[in-house]
N, C-alpha and C positions, 0 to 999 in steps of 0.2 A: 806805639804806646798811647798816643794822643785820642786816636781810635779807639782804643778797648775802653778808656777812662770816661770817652763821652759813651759811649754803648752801657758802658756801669751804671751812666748816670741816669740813662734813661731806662732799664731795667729794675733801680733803686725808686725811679718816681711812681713806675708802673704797679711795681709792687705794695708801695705805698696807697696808690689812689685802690688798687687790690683790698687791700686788705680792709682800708676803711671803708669801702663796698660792702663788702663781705662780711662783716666779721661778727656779726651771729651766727654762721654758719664756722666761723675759723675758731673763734675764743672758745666755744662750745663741743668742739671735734667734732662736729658735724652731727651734731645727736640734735641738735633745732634748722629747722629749715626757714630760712629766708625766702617768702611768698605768701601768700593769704588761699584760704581753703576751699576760695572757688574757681576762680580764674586762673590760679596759680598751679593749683591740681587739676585743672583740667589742661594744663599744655603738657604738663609732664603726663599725664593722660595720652596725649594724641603722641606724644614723641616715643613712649612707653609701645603703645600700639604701632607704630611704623617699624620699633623694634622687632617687635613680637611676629610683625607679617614679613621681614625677612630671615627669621631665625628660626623661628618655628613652626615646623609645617602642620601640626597638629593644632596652633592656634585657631580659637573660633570666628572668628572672625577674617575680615579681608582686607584689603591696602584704604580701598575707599568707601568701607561701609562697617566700620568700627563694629562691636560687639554692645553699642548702648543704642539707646530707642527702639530696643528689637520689636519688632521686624523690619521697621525702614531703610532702606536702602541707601549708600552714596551720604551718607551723614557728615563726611569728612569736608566736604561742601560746604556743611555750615557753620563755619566759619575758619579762623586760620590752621593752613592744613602742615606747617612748617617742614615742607621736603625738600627745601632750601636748605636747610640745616639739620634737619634730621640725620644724615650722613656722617655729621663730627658727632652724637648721642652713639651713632650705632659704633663707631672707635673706639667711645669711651665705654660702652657695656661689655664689649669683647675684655677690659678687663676689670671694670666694676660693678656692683651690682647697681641695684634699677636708681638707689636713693641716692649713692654718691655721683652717679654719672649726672644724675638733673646737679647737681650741686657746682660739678666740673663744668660742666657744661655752659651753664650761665659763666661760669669766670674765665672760661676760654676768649667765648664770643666775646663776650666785654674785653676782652683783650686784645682783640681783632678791632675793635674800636677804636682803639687805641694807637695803635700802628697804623693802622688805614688814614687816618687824619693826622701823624707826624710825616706820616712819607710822602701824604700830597704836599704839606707846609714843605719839607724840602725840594722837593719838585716845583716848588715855585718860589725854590733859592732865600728862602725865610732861615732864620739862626735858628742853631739847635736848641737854645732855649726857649724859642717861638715855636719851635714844632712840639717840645717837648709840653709846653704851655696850653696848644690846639689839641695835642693827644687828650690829656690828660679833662681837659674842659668837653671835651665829646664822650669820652668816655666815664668821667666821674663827676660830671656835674649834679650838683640838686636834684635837678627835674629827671636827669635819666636816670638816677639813684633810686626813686620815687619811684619809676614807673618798671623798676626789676621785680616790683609783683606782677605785671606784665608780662610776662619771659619773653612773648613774642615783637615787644620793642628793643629789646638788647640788642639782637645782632643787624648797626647797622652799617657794618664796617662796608656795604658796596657804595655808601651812598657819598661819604667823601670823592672818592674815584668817579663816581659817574659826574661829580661837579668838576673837578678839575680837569676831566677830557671838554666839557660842555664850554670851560674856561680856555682851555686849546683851543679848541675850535672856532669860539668867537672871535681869538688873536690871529689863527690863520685856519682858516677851513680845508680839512684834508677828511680823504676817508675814513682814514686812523681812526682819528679823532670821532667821526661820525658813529663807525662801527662800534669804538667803543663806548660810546654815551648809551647807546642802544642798547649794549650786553649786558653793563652793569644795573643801568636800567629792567632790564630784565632780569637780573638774576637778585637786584631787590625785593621786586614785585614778588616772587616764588617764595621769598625768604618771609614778608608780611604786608600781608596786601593793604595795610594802613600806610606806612611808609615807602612802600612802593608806589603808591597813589597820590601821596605829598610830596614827594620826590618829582614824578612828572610835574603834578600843579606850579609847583616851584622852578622846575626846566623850560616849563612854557613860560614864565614869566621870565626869567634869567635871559634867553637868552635873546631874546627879542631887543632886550634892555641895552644888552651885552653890544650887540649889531649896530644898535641906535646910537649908543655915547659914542664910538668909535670911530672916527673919519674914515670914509672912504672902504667901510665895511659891507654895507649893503651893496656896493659895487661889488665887491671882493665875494661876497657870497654867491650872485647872482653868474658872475663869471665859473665860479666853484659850479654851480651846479649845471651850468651850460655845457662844460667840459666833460663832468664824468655823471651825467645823466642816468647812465646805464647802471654805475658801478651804486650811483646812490639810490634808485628806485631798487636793487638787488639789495644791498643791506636794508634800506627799510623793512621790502617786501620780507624777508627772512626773517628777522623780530620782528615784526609784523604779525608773523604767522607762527612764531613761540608762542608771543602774548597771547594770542586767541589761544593755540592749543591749551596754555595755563590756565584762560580766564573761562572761556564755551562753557566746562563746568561748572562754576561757579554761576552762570547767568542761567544754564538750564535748570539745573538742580532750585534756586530761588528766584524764581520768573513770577515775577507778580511779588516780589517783595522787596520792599523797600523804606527807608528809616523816613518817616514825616519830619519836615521845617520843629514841628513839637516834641517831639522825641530828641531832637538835638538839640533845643534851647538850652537844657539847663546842664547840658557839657558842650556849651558854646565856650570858649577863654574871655573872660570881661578885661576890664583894667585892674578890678582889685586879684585875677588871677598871677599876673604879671610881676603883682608884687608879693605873695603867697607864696613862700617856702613850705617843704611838708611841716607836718607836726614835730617841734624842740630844736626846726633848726636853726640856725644865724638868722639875727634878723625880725623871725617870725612873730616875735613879742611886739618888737620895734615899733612895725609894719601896720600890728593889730588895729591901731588908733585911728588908722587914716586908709582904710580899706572897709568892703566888706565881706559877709562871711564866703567862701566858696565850696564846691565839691570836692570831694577825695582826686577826682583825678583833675584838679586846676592848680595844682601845685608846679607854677611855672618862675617860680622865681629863683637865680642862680647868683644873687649878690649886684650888691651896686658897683663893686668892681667892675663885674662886667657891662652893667650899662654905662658905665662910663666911661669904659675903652668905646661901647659903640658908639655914645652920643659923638665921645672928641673925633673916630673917623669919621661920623656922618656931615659932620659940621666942618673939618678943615675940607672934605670928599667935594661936601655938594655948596658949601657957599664960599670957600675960600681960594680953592683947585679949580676952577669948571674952566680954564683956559692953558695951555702948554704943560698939561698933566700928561705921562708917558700912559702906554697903555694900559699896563696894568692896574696903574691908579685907576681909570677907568673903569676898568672891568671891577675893578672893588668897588667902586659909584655905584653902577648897575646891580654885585652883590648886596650892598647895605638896601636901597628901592628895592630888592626882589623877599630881604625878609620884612620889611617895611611893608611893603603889600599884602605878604601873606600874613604877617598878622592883623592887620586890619579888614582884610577880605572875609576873616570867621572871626571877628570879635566883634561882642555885641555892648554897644559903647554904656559907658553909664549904668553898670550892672543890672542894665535894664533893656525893653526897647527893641527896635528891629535891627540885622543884621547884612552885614551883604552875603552872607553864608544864604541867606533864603534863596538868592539865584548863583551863585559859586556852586552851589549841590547839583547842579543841574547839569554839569561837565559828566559824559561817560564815567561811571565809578562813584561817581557821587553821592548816588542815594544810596548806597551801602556805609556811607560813612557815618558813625552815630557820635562818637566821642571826638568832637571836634579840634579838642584841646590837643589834642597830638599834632596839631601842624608845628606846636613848639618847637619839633626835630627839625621842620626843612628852616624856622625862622633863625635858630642857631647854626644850621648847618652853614647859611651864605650870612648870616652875620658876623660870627664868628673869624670863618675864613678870611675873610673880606677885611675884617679889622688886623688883623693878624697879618695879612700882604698890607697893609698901611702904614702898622707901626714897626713892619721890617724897611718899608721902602724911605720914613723918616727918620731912620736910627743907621740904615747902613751904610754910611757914609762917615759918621763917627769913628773916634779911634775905641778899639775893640776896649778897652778898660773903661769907660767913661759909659758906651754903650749897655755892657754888663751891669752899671753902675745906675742903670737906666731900666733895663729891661728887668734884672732881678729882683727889685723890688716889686713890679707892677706882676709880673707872675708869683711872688709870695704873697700877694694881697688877693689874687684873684683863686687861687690854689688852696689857701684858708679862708676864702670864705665856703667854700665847699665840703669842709671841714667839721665834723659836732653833731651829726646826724644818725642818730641811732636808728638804721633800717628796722619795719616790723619783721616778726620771727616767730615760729611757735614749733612746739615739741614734738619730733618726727612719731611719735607712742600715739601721737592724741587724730593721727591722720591713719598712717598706714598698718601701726599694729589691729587698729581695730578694721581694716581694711579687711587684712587678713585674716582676721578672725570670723570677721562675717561669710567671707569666699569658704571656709569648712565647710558652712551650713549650706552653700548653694550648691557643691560638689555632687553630681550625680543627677539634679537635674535638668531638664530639656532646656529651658529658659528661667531669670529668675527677677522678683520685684524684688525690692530692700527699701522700705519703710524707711523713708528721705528724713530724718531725724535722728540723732544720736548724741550721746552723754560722754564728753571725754572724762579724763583723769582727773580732772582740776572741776570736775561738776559742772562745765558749760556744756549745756544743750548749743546743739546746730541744727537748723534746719532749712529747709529749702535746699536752695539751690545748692550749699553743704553738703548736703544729706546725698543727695542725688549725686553730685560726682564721686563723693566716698562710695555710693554703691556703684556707679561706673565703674572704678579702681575694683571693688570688692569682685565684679563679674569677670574682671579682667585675669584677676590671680585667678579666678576659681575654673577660667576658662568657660566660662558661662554665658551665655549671651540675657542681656538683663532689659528690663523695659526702661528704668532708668536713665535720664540724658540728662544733659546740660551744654548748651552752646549758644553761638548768636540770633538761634531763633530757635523754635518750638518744631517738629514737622505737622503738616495740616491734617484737618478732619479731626476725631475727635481724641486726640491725645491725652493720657492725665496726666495734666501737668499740677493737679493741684499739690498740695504739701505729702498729704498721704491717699493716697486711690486707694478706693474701696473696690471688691471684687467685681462687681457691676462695669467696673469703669475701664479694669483690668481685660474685663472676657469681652466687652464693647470694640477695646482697641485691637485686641487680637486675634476677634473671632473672624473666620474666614480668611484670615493671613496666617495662621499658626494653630499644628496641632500636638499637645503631648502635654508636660505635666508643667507646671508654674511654680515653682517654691517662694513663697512667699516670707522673708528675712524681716525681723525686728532687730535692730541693731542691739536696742537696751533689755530685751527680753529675748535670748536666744531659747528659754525652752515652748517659744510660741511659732516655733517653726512649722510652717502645713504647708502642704501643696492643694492645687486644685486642676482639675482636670478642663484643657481648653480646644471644645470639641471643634 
C-alpha cells in the first residue's frame, strides 16, 4: 500500500507540472498549438517527414533529402535531424493524425524527463520527495518551459543517466560504468546535437573534477585502466565509431561552415539572462529594475529558490566541507564547479564585453554552436543534481517527520515558483488549414514555389521565414517537392532566399538541376496560380 500511495504521488506531481506545461494545448482540446511558426513547425516538419519516408512509399521525397530546397540534396543535415526520437512520433501516428501526435509527443518526452531525473535521484539513495523535486525541476522548470518552442530541447531524458554513470564511475571505475556514459552519451547526441554537445562539454569538465577532489582516485583510475586496457580502448573504439557514423554527415554535408565569435555574441547568456524569467512569469517584474534587457532565447531564470538551494550547497560544499566529507559530498563539490564553469565559460560578463566562449568554440563541435544560452541544460543538470545529493545527505539522518518538515516546504517553494507562466500558443487554422489549402494548388505539378508570405484568420501577415516553412508543410501534404526551405543555414550558390523570388531567381536556381513545370502558389491570392516551364 505504502508503494502505490508514493507511486500516486509522483504520477499526481507529474500530471500537474503536465498540465501547467501544456495547457494551451490541454484547456483548448487541442485546437491551439503550443510552439511558434518557425522553428516550431519546422521540427514537426522533419518529424512529419521521417514519418512519411517510413510509411509511405509513394512519398516525394527521401530519409535524408526532405522534399524542401528542391533540388538539394541530404538537407536533413542542416540542422536537427531528430531520429533519436523520431521512432516514439512514428507510435504515435500509427494512431493519431499528424497535429495530435506533434502535441503527444512533446508531452511524452517531457515526461521521460521527468522519470529519468527521479530514478537517477533514487539511485543515489535521495528521498522520494527529492526525486520527486529533481523530476519535476528538469522537467518543468522555467527555462525548459520556455524553450518547448524549441521541440528539439525537450527530450533530454539520456542526459541525467549518462551523469550518474559518469558519477559511478568517478566513485569506482568499472566498464559498466564506462560503457554506459558513452551510450547515453551517444544516444543524446542522435536525439539533438545542441545538448548532445553540452552534455560532453560538461562530462569533460565533470569528471576530471570528479577524480581530482577524491583521494586516491587518480590512482584508482590509472590502475582501472592498466587492467582492462583492451576492454576500454574496445568501448571507446565502438562509440567512438557510432559518433562519427552520426556526425561524418553532418561535417560533410556543411564543411566550410561555421557560426562566427559574432553571430553568437548576442545569444551569448550575460548576468541579466540569469536572472530573466520568460515573458509574465514569477519574478519577471521584480527582476526588471536591476537587469537588462535580453533576447527571447535568454530566458534562463527558474526562481530564487532555486539559487538558493545552489548558493547553501556551494557554500557548506566548497568552504565549510573541503575535509572528512564522504564521497559523495565530493562528487557534489566537483557537480556544483562543473555548472559553475560552464556557466561562466559562455557567459559574457557585464551584458557587454569579451567572453571565454571566443576560445570554448574551438572544442570539436563548436563552431556549429550559435545559441549559446542552451548550456543552461548541462549548468542545471549538475547543479541541480549535486544540490539535491547535499540536501539528501544533510537531512538523512533526521527523524523522518521532522525531515518532511524540512524538505516539504523547500520543494513547495521551489515547485511554485515554476508556476504562473502562460506558455505562447496559437491557433492550429492559422498554420496548417491554410497549409493545406495551398498543397490543392500545388497538386499535379513537377515541383512547386509558395510566395513566403501569408494572411491568417485574425489579419496577421507572416513572412519569411513563416512563409517558407508553411510552404515546406504545404509541399509536403501536396506531395510536391517545393523550392522552399528553412533550417540552420541556406544551401550554397545562388539560392533565393529572399522574402519572395522572382522567376529570374527561381529558373537561375534550378536551371540545369531540374526539368518540368514549377507552380508557382500565392498563399493570399490563390486565383494567381501559374506555372512556368524550367528547361
Amino acid at each position: 500500500m505504502r508503494s502505490t500511495a508514493q507511486l500516486a504521488v509522483y504520477f499526481a506531481v507529474l500530471a500537474f507540472g503536465t498540465y501547467q506545461t501544456f495547457a494551451p494545448g490541454f484547456d483548448s482540446r487541442f485546437t491551439r498549438m503550443q510552439s511558434e511558426r518557425g522553428d516550431g513547425m519546422l521540427n514537426h516538419y522533419i518529424l512529419e517527414h521521417t514519418w512519411q519516408c517510413v510509411s509511405n512509399p509513394d512519398y516525394c521525397g527521401s530519409l535524408f533529402s526532405p522534399p524542401c530546397f528542391f533540388p538539394e540534396p541530404f538537407t536533413l543535415w542542416y540542422s536537427e535531424h531528430f531520429l533519436g526520437v523520431a521512432p516514439a512520433y512514428w507510435g504515435l501516428r500509427l494512431v493519431l493524425p499528424y497535429d495530435l501526435a506533434y502535441h503527444w509527443w512533446q508531452i511524452l518526452t517531457n515526461a521521460l524527463n521527468f522519470i529519468a531525473f527521479a530514478v537517477v535521484v533514487r539511485w543515489l539513495r535521495g528521498s522520494h520527495i527529492l526525486a520527486i523535486l529533481g523530476g519535476y525541476l528538469w522537467a518543468f522548470a522555467l527555462a525548459h518551459i520556455d524553450q518547448m518552442k524549441h521541440q528539439q530541447m525537450i527530450p533530454r531524458f539520456w542526459m541525467p543517466l549518462a551523469a550518474y554513470y559518469a558519477w559511478s564511475f568517478a566513485l569506482v571505475p568499472t566498464t559498466r560504468s564506462l560503457n554506459r556514459i558513452l551510450c547515453f552519451v551517444f544516444l543524446q547526441c542522435i536525439v539533438c546535437v545542441y545538448t548532445g554537445w553540452f552534455l560532453v562539454l560538461s562530462l569533460g569538465v565533470f569528471l576530471p573534477l570528479a577524480i581530482a577532489v577524491r583521494p586516491g582516485a587518480i590512482k584508482e583510475l590509472w590502475q582501472f585502466v592498466r587492467k582492462n586496457r583492451y576492454r576500454v580502448l574496445a568501448i571507446v573504439g565502438v562509440w567512438g565509431g557510432a559518433l562519427a557514423v552520426a556526425f561524418v554527415p553532418y561535417l560533410i554535408i556543411n564543411w566550410g561552415m561555421s557560426r562566427t565569435y559574432d553571430e553568437c555574441f548576442g545569444l551569448m547568456p550575460t548576468p541579466s539572462a540569469w536572472f530573466t524569467g520568460p515573458p509574465g512569469s514569477r519574478w519577471e517584474q521584480t527582476t526588471a529594475p536591476f537587469r537588462q534587457p535580453v533576447q527571447g532565447e535568454s530566458y534562463l531564470f527558474c526562481g530564487f529558490g532555486v539559487y538558493a538551494l545552489l548558493l547553501a550547497a556551494s557554500a557548506d560544499l566548497l568552504f565549510f566541507r573541503r575535509s572528512n566529507r564522504s564521497d559523495e559530498l565530493s562528487l557534489a563539490s566537483a557537480g556544483l564547479l562543473t555548472a559553475a564553469i560552464c556557466a561562466l565559460a559562455t557567459m559574457t560578463p557585464f551584458d557587454a564585453g569579451p567572453s571565454l566562449w571566443k576560445y570554448v568554440r574551438h572544442i570539436p563541435g563548436g563552431g556549429a554552436i550559435r545559441c549559446v544560452t542552451r548550456v543552461y541544460v548541462v549548468v542545471y543538470l549538475f547543479g541541480l543534481l549535486s544540490s539535491i545529493v547535499w540536501l539528501n545527505a544533510i537531512t538523512v539522518h533526521l527523524r523522518p517527520w521532522i525531515r518532511m518538515m524540512i524538505l516539504g516546504p523547500i520543494a513547495a517553494v521551489l515547485i511554485f515558483e515554476q508556476t504562473g507562466y502562460d506558455p505562447p500558443s496559437f491557433d492550429k487554422t492559422d498554420f496548417y488549414t491554410i497549409a493545406d489549402r495551398v498543397a490543392v494548388q500545388l497538386q499535379g505539378a513537377d515541383a512547386g514555389y509558395v510566395v513566403s508570405a501569408f494572411t491568417d484568420t485574425k489579419g496577421q501577415v507572416s513572412t519569411g521565414v513563416y512563409g517558407d516553412v508553411m510552404g515546406m508543410w504545404a509541399g509536403m501534404r501536396a506531395n510536391v517537392p517545393v523550392v522552399n526551405g528553412y533550417s540552420g543555414r541556406w544551401p550554397s550558390g545562388n539560392y533565393p532566399y529572399a522574402e519572395v523570388a522572382t522567376d529570374d531567381m527561381l529558373r537561375a536556381w534550378l536551371r540545369g538541376r531540374f526539368h518540368g513545370t514549377l507552380a508557382i502558389v500565392d498563399p493570399d491570392h490563390p486565383e494567381a496560380l501559374r506555372t512556368i516551364w524550367i528547361e
